[in-house]
C-alpha positions in Angstrom: -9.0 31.7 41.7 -9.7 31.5 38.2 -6.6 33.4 37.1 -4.7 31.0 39.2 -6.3 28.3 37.5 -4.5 29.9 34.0 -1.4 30.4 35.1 -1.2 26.6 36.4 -2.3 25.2 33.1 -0.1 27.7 31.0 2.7 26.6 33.5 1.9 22.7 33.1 1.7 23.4 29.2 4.8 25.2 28.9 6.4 22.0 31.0 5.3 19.5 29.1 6.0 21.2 25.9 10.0 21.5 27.0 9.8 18.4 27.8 8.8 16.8 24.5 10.9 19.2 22.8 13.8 18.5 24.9 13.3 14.6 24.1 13.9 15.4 20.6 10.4 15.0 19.2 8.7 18.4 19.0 10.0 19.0 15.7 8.8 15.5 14.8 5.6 15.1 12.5 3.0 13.7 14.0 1.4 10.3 12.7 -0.8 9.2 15.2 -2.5 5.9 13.6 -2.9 2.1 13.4 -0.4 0.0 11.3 0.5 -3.8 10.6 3.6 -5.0 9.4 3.6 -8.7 8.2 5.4 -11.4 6.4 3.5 -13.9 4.3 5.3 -17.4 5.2 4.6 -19.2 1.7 5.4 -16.4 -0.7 8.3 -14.5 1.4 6.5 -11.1 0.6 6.6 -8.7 3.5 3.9 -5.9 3.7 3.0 -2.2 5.6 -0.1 -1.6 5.8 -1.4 2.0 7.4 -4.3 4.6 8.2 -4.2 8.0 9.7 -6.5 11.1 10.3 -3.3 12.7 9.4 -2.7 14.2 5.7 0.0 11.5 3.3 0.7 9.4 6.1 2.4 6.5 3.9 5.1 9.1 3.2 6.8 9.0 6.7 5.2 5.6 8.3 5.6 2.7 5.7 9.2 1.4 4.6 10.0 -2.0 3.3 13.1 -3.5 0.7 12.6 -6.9 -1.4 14.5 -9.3 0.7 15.0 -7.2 3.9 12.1 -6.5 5.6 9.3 -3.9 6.5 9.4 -0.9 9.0 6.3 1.0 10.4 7.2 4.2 13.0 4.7 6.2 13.4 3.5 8.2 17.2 5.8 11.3 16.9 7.7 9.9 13.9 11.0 9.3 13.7 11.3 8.8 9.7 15.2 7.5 10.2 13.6 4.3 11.9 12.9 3.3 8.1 16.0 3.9 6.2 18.2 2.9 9.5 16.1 -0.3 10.2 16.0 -1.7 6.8 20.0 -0.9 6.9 20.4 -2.7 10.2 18.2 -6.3 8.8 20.4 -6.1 5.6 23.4 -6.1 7.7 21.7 -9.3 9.6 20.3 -8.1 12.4 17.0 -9.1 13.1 13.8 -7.1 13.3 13.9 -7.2 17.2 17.6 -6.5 17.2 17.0 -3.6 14.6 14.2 -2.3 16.8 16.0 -2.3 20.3 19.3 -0.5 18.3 17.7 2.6 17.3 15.3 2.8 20.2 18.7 2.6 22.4 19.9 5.8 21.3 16.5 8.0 20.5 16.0 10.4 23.5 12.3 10.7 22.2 11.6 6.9 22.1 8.9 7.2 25.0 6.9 9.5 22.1 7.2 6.6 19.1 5.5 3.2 18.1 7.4 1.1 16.1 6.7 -2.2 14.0 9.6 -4.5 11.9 9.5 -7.7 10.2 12.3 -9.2 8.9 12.9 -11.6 5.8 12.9 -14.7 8.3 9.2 -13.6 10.0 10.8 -12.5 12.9 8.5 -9.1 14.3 9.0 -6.6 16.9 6.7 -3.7 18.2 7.2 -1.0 20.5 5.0 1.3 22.3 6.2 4.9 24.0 4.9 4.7 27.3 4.2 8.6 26.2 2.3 7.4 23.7 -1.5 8.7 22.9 -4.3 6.0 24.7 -5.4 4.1 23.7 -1.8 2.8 22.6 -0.9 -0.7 22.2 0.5 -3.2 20.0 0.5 -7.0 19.8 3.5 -9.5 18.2 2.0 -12.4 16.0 3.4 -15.0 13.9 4.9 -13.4 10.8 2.9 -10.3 12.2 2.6 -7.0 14.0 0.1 -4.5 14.5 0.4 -1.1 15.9 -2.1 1.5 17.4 -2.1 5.1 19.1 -4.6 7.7 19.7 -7.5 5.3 19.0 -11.0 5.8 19.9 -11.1 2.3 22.3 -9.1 -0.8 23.3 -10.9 -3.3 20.3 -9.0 -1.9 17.6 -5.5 -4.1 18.0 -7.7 -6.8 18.9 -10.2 -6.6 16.0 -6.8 -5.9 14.1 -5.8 -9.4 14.9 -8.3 -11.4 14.6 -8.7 -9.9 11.0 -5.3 -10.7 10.3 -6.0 -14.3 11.5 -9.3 -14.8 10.1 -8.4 -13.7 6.3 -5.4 -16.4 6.0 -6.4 -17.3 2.9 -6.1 -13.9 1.0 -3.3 -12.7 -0.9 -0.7 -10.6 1.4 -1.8 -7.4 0.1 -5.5 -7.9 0.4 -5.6 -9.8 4.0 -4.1 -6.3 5.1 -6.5 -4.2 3.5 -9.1 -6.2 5.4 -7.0 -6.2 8.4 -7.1 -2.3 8.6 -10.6 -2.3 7.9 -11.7 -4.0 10.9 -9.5 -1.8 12.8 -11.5 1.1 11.5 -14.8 -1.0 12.5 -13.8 -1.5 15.7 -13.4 2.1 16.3 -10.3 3.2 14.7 -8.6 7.2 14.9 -10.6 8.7 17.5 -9.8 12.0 15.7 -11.5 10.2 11.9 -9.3 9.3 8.9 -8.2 10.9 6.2 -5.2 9.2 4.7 -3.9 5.1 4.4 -0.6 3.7 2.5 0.0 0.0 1.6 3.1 -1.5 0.6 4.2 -5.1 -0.5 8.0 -5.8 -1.2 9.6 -9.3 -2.4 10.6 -11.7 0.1 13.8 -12.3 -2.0 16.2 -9.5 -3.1 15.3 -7.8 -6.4 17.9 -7.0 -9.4 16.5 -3.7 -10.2 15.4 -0.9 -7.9 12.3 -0.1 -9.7 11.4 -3.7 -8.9 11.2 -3.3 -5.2 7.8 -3.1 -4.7 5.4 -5.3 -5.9 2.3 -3.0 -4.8 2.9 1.2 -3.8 -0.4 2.3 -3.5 -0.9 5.7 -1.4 -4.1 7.4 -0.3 -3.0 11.0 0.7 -6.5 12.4 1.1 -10.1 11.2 1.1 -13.1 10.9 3.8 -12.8 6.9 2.9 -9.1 6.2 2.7 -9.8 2.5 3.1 -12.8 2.1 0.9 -10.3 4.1 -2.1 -7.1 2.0 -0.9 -9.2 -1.4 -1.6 -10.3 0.3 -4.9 -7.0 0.6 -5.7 -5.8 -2.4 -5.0 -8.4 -4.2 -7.2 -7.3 -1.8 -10.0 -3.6 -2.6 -9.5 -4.3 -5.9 -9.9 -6.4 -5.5 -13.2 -3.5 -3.8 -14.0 -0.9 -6.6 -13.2 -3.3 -8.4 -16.0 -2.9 -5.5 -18.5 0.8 -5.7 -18.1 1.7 -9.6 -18.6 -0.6 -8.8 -22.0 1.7 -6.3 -22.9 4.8 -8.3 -22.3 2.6 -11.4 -24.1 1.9 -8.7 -27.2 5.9 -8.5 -27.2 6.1 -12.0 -27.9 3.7 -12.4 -30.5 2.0 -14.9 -27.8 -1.4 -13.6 -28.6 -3.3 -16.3 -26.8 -1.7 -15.1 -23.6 -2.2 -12.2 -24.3 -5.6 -11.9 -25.1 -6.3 -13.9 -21.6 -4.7 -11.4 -19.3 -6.3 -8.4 -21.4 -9.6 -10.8 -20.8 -8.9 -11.2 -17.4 -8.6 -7.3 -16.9 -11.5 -6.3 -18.7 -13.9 -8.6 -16.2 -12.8 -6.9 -13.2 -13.2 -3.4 -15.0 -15.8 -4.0 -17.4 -16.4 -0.3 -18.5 -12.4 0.0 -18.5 -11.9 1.7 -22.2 -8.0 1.1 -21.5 -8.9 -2.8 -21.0 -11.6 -2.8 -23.7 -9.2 -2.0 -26.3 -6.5 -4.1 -25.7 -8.7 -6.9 -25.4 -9.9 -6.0 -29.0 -6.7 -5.2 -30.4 -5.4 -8.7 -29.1 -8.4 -10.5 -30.7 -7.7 -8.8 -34.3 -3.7 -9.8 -34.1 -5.2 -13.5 -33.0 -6.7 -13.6 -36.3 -10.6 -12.7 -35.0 -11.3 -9.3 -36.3 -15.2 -9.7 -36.4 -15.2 -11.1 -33.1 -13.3 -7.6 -32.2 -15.2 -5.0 -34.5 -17.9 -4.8 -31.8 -15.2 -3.7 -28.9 -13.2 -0.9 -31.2 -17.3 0.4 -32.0 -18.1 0.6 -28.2 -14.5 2.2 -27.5 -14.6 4.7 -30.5 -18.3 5.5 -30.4 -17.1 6.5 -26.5 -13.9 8.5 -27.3 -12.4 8.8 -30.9 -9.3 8.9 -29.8 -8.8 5.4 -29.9 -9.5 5.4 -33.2 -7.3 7.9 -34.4 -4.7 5.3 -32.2 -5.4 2.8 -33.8 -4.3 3.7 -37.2 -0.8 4.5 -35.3 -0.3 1.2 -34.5 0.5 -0.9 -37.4 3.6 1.1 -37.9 5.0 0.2 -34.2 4.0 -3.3 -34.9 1.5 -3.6 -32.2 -1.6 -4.1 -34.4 -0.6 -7.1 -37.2 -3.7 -6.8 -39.2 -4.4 -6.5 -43.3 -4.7 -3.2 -44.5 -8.3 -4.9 -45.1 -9.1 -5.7 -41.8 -7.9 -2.3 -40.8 -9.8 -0.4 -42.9 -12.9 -2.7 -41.2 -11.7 -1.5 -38.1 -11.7 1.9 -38.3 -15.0 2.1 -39.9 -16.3 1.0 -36.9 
């Protein structure tokens, strides 16, 4: 009875496996996970936003393009949904239109779960009926979210009322917290390990590299979540750093000095931020308000140092060869 009981199941395995294989999925990664894909209606930016017990999952599931839209496919995934369904919104279609195209001719579309947005807020999700419970997605305004193989039935819900209840965050951050409830609620049943986030403009970009406004990936950690939000606080320190630089450029060193600022008071302990601060204060004409920041950067790495006595040949530190030589005393 008991070898029967084998066979059967080896049968029934061998079945099912033609059959997904047959449906043009077996070869497919999996990327069993939640997702939202959403459109912020005052700044036109569009974001993906994704977790995964599943090793780099923002390197198949998340796809966006400034002015287009944003893609999620994830299930068995189907990575062509991205690249084809951004092709398809540019073209005009919209996100539903886009969605129902591709899904027409995929033989393995019971095995996927998609999500699009387009540029005008319009969303569409779809959800295998093959699909791992619990499955499920929902369709918001500007917004979808998008969960298979989770541990309950909260975790679209909770996913929602995240989305809902954080209206007053940036794009970018309102997902973050929209992902972490999911993971409250329950999230993978299998764990996480991996989580992507992706912003793109709502209007089309003039250079490629400008495309995404935030690319942050976590490819493996036992807190993909807690190290995506990490991230995203540093990117944005960062966006500070930058507009200094590009103030540095144009001798504006008042604006410059309050982006460095405004960096070095999310990352206090940031040497990077630290010294740019400083070196902004000493082109602004207040070298002894700066000598205590180079003494705290170089007396922690004397790299710096050796840096700074670079930079009045490049023209990024305007200083007298006085209030150099103060400097690198310090």
């Amino acid at each position: 009875m008991k070898a029967l009981q084998i066979i059967v199941f080896l049968v029934a395995s061998l079945f099912s496996l033609n059959a997904i294989k047959a449906q043009g999925v077996y070869k497919d990664q999996f990327a069993h996970t939640f997702s939202i894909v959403a459109r912020d209606s005052i700044t036109g930016e569009m974001a993906v936003g994704v977790q995964s017990h599943w090793f780099s999952v923002g390197t198949i599931v998340a796809w966006g393009q400034s002015g287009v839209g944003v893609v999620a496919t994830q299930s068995f995934v189907n990575p062509a949904y991205g690249p084809e369904g951004l092709t398809l919104m540019q073209e005009g279609k919209s996100a539903k239109q886009a969605l129902e195209i591709l899904t027409a001719k995929d033989e393995g579309k019971n095995f996927r779960q998609l999500g699009f947005v387009d540029n005008k807020g319009n969303v569409a999700s779809f959800t295998g009926k093959n699909c791992v419970a619990s499955a499920e997605h929902f369709e918001g305004n500007n917004f979808a979210v998008q969960a298979n193989m989770m541990l309950n039935d909260n975790v679209v819900p909770a996913m929602v009322k995240a989305y809902t209840d954080y209206a007053d965050l940036p794009l970018a951050e309102r997902v973050v917290k929209t992902m972490l409830a999911a993971q409250e609620a329950g999230g993978d049943i299998r764990g996480k390990q991996s989580a992507a986030l992706i912003v793109v403009n709502g209007a089309p970009v003039e250079n490629t590299w400008e495309d995404k406004k935030v690319d942050l990936r976590v490819d493996d950690s036992p807190e993909p979540l807690q190290e995506l939000e990490r991230l995203l606080k540093v990117h944005r320190a960062y966006e500070h750093m930058n507009r200094g630089d590009l103030a540095v450029e144009a001798n504006d060193m008042t604006t410059a000095l309050e982006e460095y600022g405004a960096a070095q008071k999310m990352f206090p302990d940031n040497l990077e931020m630290k010294y740019w601060t400083a070196i902004a204060l000493a082109n602004g004409g207040k070298v002894n308000e700066a000598l205590p920041i180079f003494k705290d950067v170089f007396s922690s790495d004397g790299n710096w140092k050796t840096l700074t006595k670079r930079l009045p040949e490049s023209g990024l530190l305007t200083v007298s060869e006085g209030d150099l030589k103060k400097i690198i005393e310090q």
